[in-house]
C-alpha positions in Angstrom: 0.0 0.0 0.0 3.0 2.4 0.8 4.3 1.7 -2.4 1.1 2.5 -4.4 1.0 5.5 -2.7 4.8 6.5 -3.6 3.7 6.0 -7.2 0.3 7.6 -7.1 2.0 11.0 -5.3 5.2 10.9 -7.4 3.0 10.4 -10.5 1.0 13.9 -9.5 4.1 15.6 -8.8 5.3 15.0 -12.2 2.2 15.7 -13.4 2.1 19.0 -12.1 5.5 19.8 -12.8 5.3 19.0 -16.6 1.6 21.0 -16.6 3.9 24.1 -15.6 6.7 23.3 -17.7 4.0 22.9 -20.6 2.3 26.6 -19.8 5.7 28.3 -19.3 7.1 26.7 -22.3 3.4 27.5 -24.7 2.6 30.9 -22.9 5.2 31.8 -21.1 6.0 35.9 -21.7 3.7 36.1 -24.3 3.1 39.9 -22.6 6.6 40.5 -23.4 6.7 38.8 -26.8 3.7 40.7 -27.9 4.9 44.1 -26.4 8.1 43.8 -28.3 10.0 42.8 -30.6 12.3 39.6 -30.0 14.5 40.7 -33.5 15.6 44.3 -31.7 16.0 43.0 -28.1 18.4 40.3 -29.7 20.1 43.8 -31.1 19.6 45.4 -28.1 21.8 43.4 -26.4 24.7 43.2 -28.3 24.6 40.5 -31.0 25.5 40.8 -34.4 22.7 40.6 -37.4 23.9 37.1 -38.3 24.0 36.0 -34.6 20.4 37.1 -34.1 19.2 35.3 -37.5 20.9 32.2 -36.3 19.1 32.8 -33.1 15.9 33.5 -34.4 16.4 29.8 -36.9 17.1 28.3 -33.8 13.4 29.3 -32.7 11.8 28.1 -35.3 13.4 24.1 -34.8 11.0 22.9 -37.8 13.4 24.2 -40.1 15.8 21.6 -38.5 13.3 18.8 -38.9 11.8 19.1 -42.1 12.2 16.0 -43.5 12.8 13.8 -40.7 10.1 11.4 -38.5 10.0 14.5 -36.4 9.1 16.9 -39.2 5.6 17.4 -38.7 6.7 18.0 -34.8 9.1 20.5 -35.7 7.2 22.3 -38.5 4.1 22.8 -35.4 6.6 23.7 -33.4 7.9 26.7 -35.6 4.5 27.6 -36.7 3.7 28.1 -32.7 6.7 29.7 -31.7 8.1 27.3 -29.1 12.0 27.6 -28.2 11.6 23.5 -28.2 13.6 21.5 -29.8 10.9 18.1 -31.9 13.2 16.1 -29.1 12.8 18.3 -25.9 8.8 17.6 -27.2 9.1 14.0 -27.6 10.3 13.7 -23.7 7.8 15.6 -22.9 4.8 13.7 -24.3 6.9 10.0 -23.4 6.9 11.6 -19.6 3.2 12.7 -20.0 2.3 9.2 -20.9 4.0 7.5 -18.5 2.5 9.8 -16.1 -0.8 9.3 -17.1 -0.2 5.0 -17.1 0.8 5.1 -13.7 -2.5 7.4 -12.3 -4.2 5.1 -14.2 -3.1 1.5 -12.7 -2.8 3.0 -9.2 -6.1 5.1 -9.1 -8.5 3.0 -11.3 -6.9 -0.3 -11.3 -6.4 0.0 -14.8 -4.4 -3.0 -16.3 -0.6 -2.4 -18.9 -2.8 -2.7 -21.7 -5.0 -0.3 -21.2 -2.8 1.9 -19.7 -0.4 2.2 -22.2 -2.7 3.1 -25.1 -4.6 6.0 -23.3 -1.0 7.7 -21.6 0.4 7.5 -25.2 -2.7 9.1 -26.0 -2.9 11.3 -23.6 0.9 12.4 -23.8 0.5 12.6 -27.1 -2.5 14.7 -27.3 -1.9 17.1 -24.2 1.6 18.6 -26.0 0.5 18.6 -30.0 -3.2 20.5 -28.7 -1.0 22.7 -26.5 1.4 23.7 -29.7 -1.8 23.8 -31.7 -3.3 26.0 -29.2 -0.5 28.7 -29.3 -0.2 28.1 -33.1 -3.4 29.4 -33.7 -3.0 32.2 -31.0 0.4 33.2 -33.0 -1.3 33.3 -36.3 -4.2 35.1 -35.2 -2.3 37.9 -34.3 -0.1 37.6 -37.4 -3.5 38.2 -39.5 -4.8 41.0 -37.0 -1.2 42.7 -37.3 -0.9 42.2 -41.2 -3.2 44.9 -42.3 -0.8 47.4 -40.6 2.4 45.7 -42.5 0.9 46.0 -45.8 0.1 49.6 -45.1 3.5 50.4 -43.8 4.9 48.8 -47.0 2.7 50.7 -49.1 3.7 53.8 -47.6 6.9 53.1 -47.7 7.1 52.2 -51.6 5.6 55.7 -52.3 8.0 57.4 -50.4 10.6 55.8 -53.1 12.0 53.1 -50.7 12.8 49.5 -52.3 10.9 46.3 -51.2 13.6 45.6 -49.1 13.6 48.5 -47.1 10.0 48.6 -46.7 10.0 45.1 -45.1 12.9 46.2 -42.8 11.2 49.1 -41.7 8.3 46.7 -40.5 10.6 44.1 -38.8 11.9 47.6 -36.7 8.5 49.3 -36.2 6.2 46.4 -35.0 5.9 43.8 -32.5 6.2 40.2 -32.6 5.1 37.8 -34.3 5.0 40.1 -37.6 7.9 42.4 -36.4 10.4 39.0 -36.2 8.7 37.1 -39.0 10.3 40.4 -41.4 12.9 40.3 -39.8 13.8 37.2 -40.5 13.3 37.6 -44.0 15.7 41.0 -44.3 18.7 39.3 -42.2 18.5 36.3 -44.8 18.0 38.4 -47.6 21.1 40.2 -46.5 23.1 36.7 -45.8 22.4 35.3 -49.4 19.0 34.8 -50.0 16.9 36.1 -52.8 13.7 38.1 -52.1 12.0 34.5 -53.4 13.1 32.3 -51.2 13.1 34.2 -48.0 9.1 35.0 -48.5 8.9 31.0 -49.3 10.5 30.8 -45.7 7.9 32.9 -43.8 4.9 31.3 -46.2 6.4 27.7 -44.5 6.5 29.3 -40.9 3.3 31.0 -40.8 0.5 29.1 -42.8 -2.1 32.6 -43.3 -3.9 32.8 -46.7 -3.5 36.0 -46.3 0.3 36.4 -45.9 0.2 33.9 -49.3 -1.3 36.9 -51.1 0.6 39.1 -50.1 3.8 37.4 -50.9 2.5 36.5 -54.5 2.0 39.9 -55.2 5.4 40.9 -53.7 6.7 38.0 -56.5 4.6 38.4 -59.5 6.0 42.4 -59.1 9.7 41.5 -59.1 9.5 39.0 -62.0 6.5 40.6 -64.0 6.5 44.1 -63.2 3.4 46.2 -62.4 1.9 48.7 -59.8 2.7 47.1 -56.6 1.5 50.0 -54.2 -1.9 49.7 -55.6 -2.3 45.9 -55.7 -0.8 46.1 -51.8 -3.4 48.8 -51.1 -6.2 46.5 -52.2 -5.3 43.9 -50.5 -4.7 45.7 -46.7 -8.3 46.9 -47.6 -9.4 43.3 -48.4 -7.8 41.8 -45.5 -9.6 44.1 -43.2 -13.2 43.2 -44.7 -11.9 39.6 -44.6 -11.5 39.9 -40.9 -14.9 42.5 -40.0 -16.8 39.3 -42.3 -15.3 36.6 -39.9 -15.9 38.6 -36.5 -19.9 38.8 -38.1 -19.8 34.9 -38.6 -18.1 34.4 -35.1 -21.4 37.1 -33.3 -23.6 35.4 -35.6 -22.4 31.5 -34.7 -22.0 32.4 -31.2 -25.9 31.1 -29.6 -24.7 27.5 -31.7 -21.4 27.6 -30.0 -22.0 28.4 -26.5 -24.6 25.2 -27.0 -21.7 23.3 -28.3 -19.5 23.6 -24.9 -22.8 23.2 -22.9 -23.2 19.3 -24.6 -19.7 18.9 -23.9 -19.8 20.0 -20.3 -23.0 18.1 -20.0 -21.7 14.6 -19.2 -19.1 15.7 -16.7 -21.2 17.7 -15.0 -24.1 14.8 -14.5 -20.8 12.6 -13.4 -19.6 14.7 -10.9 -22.9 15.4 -9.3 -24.0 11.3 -9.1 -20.6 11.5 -7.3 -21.5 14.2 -4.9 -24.8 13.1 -4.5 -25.0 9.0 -4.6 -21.0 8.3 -3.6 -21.8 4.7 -4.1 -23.6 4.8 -7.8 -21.0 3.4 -9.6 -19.0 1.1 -7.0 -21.2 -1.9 -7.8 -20.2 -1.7 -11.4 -16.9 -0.6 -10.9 -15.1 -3.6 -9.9 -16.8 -5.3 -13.2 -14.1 -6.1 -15.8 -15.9 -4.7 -18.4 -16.2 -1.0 -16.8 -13.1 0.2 -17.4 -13.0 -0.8 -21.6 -17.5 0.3 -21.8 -15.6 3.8 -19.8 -12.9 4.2 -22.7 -15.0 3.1 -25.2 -17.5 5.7 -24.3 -14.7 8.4 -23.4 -13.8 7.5 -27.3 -17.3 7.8 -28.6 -18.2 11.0 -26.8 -14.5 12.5 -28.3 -16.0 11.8 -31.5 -18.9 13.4 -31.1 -17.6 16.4 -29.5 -15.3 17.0 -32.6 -18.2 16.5 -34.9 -19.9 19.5 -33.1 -17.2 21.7 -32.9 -16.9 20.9 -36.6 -20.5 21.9 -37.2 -20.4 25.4 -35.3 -17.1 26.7 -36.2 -17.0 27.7 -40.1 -14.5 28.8 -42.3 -14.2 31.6 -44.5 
């Protein structure tokens, strides 16, 4: 019994301590990061332009990973802005599952064979929704900041100033992600790389429709020609409607949604209150060995649904 108890308090110690490693590591001075801009505090203290773009590579750890089992890891990774290395991840979700298999066979009595599935599972799943989580935080911001960008550039242009500088003056005048994301691009454009394949680079690190326009008008102008102040006008001005048309979906979808997290809170919430109320509902059944594979199997079943729900309410445009 002493033993089982070892395990079940070093299992929520660990627990606990990889749950604040995960926040500090997916949110962790985001005020800072989105006050200023990581590029010019690299500057500020002292390093060189080609030690901050190393730096800044470094940060983005997909670009590392592309093509190997971890790629997918390391391409989420750079699209959410993690300083995490695809391996620092892996040990993360391996702990996380191990975790969760040990709460599981001290606390419900679950057997290896179950346990092993649902902490892979659940490592799994806890670190790539946490990375998803910020991804989509990161990007959002990117889209909300773009508008501004394009408008800087534009104003820039018809002052006379090349592309180049126009995109520097953005990396120098706005905060992150947008402000580092140009950044980028200048300090490689400056180490070797053409205009081309440095917008190619921040295309791959931050997956926004809208930064795809942008960058194809940015390269149809340098190979084809044309008025590029205009075309970049248009498109800050469509960008902006783009966004007003998705904040009128989100008000109008918003009734559907809140019922969407009311299903999903329904079935915990009737749990926990037979619990409270009836503390012996489910210990006749509990000790059945077909409890604990009807529980997953239900757990599974009610996952699926969720996701179909959430599918249903949230729309894209």
């Amino acid at each position: 019994m002493l033993d089982m108890m070892i395990l079940v308090y070093g299992g929520i110690f660990l627990a606990v301590l990889l749950a604040v490693e995960g926040v500090y590591m997916a949110f962790g001075g985001g005020t800072a990061r989105k006050a200023v801009n990581r590029r010019l505090r690299l500057r500020a203290s002292g390093k060189s332009s080609e030690e901050v773009m190393e730096t800044l590579r470094r940060e983005t750890p997909g670009q590392a990973a592309q093509g190997g089992p971890l790629g997918w890891l390391g391409r989420l990774a750079a699209r959410s802005g993690v300083a995490a290395s695809p391996v620092r991840l892996v040990l993360m979700m391996a702990l996380l599952a191990v975790v969760v298999g040990m709460m599981l066979m001290a606390l419900a009595g679950a057997g290896l064979m179950i346990a092993l599935p649902v902490g892979a599972a659940a490592g799994i799943g806890l670190v790539a929704g946490a990375l998803h989580l910020q991804a989509r935080r990161r990007l959002k911001r990117f889209n909300m900041q773009l508008p501004d960008a394009v408008d800087m550039v534009v104003r820039s242009l018809r002052a006379g100033h090349p592309t180049t500088a126009a995109m520097k003056l953005v990396s120098e005048q706005m905060s992150d992600p947008i402000g580092s994301e140009f950044g980028l691009v200048v300090d490689e454009m400056t180490y070797g790389l053409d205009l081309r394949e440095a917008l190619d680079g921040m295309v791959r690190r931050v997956p926004s429709d809208e930064l795809s326009f942008m960058v194809t008008a940015i390269r149809l102008q340098s190979t084809a020609g044309g008025n590029l102040t205009e075309v970049l006008g248009s498109l800050a001005r469509v960008i902006r409607e783009r966004a007003r048309f998705g904040l009128k979906v989100k008000a109008l979808s918003a009734q559907s949604r809140f019922s969407a997290w009311c299903i999903t809170a329904a079935p915990f919430a009737v749990f926990g209150l037979v619990n409270v109320l009836s503390p012996d509902y489910f210990a006749e059944v509990s000790a059945d060995p077909m409890f604990m594979p009807g529980f997953m199997i239900a757990g599974v079943l009610m996952a699926l649904g969720v996701v179909t729900i959430f599918r249903m309410v949230n729309f894209r445009y």
